[in-house]
C-alpha positions in Angstrom: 84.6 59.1 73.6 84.0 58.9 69.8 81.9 60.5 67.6 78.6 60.9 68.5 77.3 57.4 67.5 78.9 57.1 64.2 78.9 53.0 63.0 81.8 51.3 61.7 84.8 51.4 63.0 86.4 54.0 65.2 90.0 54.5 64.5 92.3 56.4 67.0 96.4 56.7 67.7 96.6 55.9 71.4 99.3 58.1 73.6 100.0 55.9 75.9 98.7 52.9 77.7 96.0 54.7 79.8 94.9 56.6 76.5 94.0 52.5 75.7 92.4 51.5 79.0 90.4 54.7 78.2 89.5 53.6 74.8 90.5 56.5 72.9 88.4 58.9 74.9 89.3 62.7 73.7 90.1 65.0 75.0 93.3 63.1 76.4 93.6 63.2 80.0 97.0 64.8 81.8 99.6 63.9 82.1 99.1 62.7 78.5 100.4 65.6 76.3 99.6 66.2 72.5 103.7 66.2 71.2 104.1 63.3 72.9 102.9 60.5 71.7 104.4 56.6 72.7 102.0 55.5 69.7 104.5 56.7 67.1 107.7 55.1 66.8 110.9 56.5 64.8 114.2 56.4 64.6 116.1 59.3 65.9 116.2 62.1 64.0 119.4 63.4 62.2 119.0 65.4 59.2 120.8 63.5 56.0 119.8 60.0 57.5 116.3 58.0 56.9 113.8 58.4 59.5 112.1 55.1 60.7 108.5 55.3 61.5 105.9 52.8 62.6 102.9 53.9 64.2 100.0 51.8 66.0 96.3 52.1 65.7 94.0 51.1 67.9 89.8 50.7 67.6 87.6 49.9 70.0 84.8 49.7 67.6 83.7 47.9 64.0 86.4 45.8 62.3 88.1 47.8 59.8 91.0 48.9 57.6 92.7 51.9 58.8 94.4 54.5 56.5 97.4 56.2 57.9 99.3 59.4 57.1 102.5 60.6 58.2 104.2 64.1 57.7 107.1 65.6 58.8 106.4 69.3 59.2 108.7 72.2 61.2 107.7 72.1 64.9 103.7 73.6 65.0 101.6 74.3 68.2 98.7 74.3 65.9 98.5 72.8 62.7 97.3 73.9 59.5 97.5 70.7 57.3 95.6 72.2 54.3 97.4 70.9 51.1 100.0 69.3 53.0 101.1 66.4 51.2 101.9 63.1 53.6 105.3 61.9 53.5 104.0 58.8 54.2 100.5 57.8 53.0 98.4 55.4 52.9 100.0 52.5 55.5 97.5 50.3 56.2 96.2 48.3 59.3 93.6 46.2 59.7 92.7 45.5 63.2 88.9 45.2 65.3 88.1 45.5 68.4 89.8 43.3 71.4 88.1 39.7 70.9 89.4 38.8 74.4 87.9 41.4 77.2 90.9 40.2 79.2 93.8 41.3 76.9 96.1 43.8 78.9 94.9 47.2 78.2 98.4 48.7 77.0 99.4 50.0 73.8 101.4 46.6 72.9 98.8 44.6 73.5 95.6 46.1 71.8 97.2 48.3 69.3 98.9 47.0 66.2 101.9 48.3 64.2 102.0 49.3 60.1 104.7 48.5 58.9 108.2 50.2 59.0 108.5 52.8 56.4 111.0 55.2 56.4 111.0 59.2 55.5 114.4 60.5 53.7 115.5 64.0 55.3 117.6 66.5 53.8 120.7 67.1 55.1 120.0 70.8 54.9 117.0 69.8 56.9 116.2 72.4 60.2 117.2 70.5 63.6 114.3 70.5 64.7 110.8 68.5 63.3 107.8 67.3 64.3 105.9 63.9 63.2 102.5 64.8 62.6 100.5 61.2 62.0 96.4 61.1 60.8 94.5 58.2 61.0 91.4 57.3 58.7 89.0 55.3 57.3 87.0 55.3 53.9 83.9 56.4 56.5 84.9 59.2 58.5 83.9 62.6 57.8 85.9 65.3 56.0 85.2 67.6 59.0 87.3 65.3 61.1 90.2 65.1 59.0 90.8 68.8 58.6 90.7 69.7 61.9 94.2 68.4 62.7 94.3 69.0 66.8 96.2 65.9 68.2 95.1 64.9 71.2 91.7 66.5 71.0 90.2 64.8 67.8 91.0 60.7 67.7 92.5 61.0 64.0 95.3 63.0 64.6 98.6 62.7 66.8 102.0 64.0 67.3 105.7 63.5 68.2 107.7 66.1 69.2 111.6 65.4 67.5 113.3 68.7 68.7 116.7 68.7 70.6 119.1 71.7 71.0 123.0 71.2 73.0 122.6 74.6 74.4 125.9 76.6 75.9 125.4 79.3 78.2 125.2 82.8 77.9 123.8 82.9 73.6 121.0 83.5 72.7 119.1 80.1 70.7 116.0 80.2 68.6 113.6 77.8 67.2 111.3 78.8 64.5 107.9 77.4 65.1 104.3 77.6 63.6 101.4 78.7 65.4 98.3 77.7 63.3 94.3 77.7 63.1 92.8 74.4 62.1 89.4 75.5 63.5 87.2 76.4 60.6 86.9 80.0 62.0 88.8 83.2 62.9 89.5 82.7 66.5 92.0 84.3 69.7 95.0 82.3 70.7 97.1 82.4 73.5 100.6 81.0 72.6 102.7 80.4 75.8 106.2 79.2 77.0 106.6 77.9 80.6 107.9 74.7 82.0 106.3 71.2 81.9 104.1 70.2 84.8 105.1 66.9 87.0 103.7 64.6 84.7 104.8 65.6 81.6 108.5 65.6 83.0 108.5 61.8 84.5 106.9 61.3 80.8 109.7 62.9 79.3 112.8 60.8 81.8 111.0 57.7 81.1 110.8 58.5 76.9 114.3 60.4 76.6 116.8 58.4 78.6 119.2 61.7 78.9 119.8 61.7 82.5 118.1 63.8 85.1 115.9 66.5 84.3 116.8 69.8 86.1 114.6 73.0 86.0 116.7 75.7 83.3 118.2 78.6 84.6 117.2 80.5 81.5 115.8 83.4 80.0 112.6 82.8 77.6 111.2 85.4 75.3 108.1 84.7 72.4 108.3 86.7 69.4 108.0 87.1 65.4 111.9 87.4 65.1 114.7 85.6 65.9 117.7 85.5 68.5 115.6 88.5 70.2 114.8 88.5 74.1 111.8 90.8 74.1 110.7 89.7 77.5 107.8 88.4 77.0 106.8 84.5 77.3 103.2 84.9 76.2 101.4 86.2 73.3 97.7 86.4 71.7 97.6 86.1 68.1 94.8 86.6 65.9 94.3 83.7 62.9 92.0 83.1 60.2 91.2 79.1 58.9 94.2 77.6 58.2 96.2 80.4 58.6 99.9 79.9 59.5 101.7 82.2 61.7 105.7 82.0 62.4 107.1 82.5 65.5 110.5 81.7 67.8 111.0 80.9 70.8 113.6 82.6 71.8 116.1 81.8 75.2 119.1 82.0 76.6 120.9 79.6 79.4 122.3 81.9 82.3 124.1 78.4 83.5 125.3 75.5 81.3 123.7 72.0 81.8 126.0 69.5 83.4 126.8 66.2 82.1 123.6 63.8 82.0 121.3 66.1 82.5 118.7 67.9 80.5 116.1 70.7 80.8 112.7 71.0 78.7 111.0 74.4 77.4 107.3 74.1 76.3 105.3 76.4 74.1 101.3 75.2 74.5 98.5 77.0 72.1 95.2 77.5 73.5 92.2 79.0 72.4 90.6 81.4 74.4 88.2 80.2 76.3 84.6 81.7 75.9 82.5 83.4 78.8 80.8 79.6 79.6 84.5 78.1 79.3 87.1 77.5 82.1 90.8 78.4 81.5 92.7 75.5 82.3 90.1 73.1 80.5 92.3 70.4 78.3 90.1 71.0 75.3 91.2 74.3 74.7 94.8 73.1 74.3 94.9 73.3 70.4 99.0 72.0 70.4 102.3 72.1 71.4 106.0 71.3 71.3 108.8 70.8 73.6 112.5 71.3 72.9 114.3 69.5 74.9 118.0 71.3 75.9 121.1 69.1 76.5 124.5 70.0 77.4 127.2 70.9 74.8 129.3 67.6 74.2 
């Protein structure tokens, strides 16, 4: 659930209210998701305009004061945060665990907020961002706080803040990174396909955009942009903390209709070894979703 038997007290950025009931435990479970997390809240995001945050911390564990970081990076399915600089740093919370057993195990309840702070964005700023948020205190390891996987390691979380009005028949692109934070040169499969169930009545609670209707699209991975190649899956090679740009690339067949939308999802997972099996959640290292609308 935590790490292996460390004392004091044992930080994490809860996902949503089962992530609480399940007291942090890591990896999440599905149909928890790692660029979706309902334990960071912002504004919405419009380049030239102040972005709100708040973000709650939880801890199940010794009373404590929590350090947290926030960043706002270009969307990454797996992060590389070495000598990243916070946006936000150093918002403080000081919270123990639940003194009454019967308190309702939900985020509002056992998780408390920092306070609002707010990130200026550039009006030049790409369209589409992700909040990447770390939590810490003066006693956890450095090992934890490199390896920035949200949702498998309690410090780290993410919100996915991408959105693209889509017409039909042009080809889109969003630039992403696909990263290493593993402290070693490892295989990864980076791979578009749709959401499962879960995620998607995540998403229509979280969005409130309409209905959510499967896209009649065509979805290419590639190192270049506004190119169809085909191909929705690809295996790149990465050392530590090595940073590797990519777009996913698409194009609707069929526009959306009025209060609807459509999600595309690009997961990074390491390649599982010979003891490993595929579709184990731990090998998810990241994600990020863009979320198409309709042209107003």
């Amino acid at each position: 659930m935590f790490d292996n038997g460390k004392s004091g007290p044992q930080f994490f950025i809860p996902y949503s209210d089962a992530d609480v009931a399940d007291e942090g435990r890591r990896p999440i479970r599905p149909p928890a998701i790692s660029y979706i997390c309902d334990g960071i809240e912002h504004s919405d995001y419009v380049p030239g305009e102040d972005l709100e945050v708040r973000v709650r911390v939880a801890n199940f564990a010794e009373f404590g004061r929590a350090l947290v970081d926030v960043w706002l990076i270009r969307p990454s399915t797996g992060l590389s945060m070495a000598g990243r600089t916070p946006d936000l740093a150093d918002l403080t919370v000081d919270i123990g665990p639940p003194g009454d057993p019967n308190t309702p195990k939900t985020i509002k309840a056992r998780a408390k907020l920092t306070r609002l702070d707010y990130i200026a964005v550039d009006p030049l700023a790409d369209r589409h961002q992700c909040l990447i948020v770390r939590v810490r205190s003066e006693l956890d390891e450095p090992l934890f706080l490199e390896q920035a996987q949200p949702g498998v390691y309690r410090h780290w979380a993410q919100e996915n803040l991408s959105y693209q009005p889509t017409p039909a028949n042009e080809i889109q692109s969003i630039g992403f990174d696909a990263g290493n934070p593993i402290p070693e040169y490892l295989d990864f499969e980076i791979k578009a396909s749709p959401p499962d169930d879960g995620v998607i009545e995540r998403l229509i609670r979280r969005l409130d955009r309409g209905s959510y209707v499967d896209l009649d699209a065509e979805v290419s991975l590639g190192e270049f942009p506004k190119e169809l190649t085909g191909k929705n899956a690809l295996v790149v090679s990465l050392k530590e903390q090595e940073i590797r740009p990519l777009f996913l690339n698409f194009m609707l067949h069929s526009e959306l209709k009025p209060n609807t939308f459509g999600v595309l999802q690009v997961l990074q997972r390491r390649m599982p070894t010979e003891k490993e099996k595929p579709d184990d959640p731990a090998l998810i290292i990241g994600g990020i979703a863009v979320v198409v609308l309709p042209v107003k």
